[in-house]
C-alpha positions, 0 to 999 in steps of 0.5 A: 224364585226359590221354586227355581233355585230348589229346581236345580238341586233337588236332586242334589238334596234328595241324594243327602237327605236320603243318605242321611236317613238311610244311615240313620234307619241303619243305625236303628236297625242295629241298635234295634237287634242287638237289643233283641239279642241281648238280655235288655229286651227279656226273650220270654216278654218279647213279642212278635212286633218288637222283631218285626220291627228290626225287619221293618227298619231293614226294609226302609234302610234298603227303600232310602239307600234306592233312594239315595242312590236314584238321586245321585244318578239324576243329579247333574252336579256330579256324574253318576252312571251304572259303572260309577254307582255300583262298581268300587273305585270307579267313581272320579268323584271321592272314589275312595268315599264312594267306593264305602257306600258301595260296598255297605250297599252291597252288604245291605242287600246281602244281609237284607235278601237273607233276612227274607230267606231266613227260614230257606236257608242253614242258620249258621250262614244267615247268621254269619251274613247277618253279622255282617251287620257290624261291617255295614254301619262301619262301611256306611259311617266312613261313606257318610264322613269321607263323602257327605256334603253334611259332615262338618254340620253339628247336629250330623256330628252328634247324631254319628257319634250318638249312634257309634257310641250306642251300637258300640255300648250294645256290641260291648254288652252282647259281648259281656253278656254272652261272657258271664253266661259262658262262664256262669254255665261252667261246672263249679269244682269243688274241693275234697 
């Protein structure tokens, strides 16, 4: 009986499983490289694994967002096709909420096809669309709030605040960080 009842909404929850863990490996993902990127992780202890790591999580944030978005198109509850799934606004479903995820999509993509072509392409461009980052986690944390079936569940609520509070703290710091070096760098004047 319940093998009956799981049968018609699998996809349904596959689609918000899937969501959830993709912006969950999102999150770490960030978290992650704004750790390399400030002074918490010391560059000269790093090793090779701790980036690849960050990479890692890049690549399964893209695998659950497939498999978010593979759901959505086989769940029946909802109709989802190619137009609704990949073009902002197109959705008769929560268009605005959905139009978040599509964009945060699309960031991820760029920022993951990029990430892969570090080493082709001028660093000042794979680091701009890298910084794109920032706009990804908001883009995906709206999508998650204004269209998620989970959004009033505590555990939910507290893991997305966990999560913007600490990429915040990390921006806050890489930020502070970057700062104090700048001006601990500038020529001391000296008084005659």
């Amino acid at each position: 009986m319940t093998v009956a009842l799981l049968d018609g909404k699998v996809w349904w929850y596959t689609a918000r499983a899937s969501g959830l863990v993709a912006w969950a490996i999102v999150t770490a993902s960030i978290v992650w490289g704004l750790a390399l990127a400030t002074r918490i992780v010391p560059k000269r202890g790093a090793t090779a694994w701790l980036l690849d790591v960050h990479t890692f999580l890049g690549t399964l944030s893209l695998v659950f967002v497939g498999v978010h978005i593979v759901a959505l198109w086989a769940d029946s509850d909802v109709y989802f096709g190619g137009r609704e799934l990949f073009v902002p606004m197109a959705s008769n479903w929560r268009p605005g909420a959905v139009a978040w995820g599509i964009v945060a999509t699309y960031l991820l993509l760029a920022i993951q096809l990029t990430s892969w072509a570090m080493h082709r392409l001028p660093r000042r461009l794979w680091h701009a669309v890298h910084k794109s980052s920032f706009l990804l986690f908001v883009a995906a944390t709206v999508h998650g709030f204004t269209a998620g079936a989970d959004r009033s569940n505590l555990a939910v609520e507290w893991l997305a605040v966990s999560g913007s509070v600490l990429v915040a703290c990390l921006v806050w710091f890489q930020l502070f960080a970057r700062r104090r070096v700048t001006i601990s760098s500038q020529p001391k004047l000296t008084h005659l």
